[in-house]
C-alpha positions as CSV (number, residue, x, y, z in Angstrom):
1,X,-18.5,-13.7,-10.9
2,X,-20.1,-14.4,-7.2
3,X,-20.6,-12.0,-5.0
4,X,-18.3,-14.7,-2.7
5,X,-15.4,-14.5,-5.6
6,X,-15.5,-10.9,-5.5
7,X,-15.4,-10.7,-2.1
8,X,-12.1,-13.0,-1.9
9,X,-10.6,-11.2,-5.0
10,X,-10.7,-8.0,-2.7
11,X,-9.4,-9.6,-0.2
12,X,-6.0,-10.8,-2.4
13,X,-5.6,-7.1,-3.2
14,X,-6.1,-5.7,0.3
15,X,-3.2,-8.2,1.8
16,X,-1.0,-7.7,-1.4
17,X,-1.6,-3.9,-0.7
18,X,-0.4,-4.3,2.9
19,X,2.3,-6.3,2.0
20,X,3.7,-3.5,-0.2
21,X,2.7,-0.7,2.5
22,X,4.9,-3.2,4.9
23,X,8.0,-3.6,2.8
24,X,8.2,0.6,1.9
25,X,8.0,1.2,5.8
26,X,10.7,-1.7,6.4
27,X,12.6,-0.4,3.4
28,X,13.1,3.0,4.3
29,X,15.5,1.8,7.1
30,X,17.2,-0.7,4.5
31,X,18.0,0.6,1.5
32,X,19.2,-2.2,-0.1
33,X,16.4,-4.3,-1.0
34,X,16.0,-4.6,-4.4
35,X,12.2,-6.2,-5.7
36,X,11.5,-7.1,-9.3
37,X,8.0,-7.2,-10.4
38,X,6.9,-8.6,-13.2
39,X,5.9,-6.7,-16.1
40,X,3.3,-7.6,-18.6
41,X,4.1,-5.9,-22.2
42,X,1.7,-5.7,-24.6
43,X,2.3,-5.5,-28.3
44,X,-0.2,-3.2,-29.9
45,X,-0.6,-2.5,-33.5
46,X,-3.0,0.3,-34.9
């Protein structure tokens, strides 16, 4: 991986992350949002 796709990887997670910091400041005046994730389940056998 490039230093240049690093960089721009980091960038993805730093606006996601602000994104979420946005919508829990918005949501504490609306409770009623409801956000579904998705959810990656791995099946693991030992």
């Amino acid at each position: 991986m490039t230093t240049a796709e690093k960089i721009a990887n980091a960038k993805k997670r730093i606006d996601e992350l602000e994104r979420l910091i946005k919508f829990w400041n918005d949501s504490d005046h609306d409770e009623a949002k409801i956000v579904n994730f998705s959810k990656k389940i791995e099946n693991k056998v030992a």
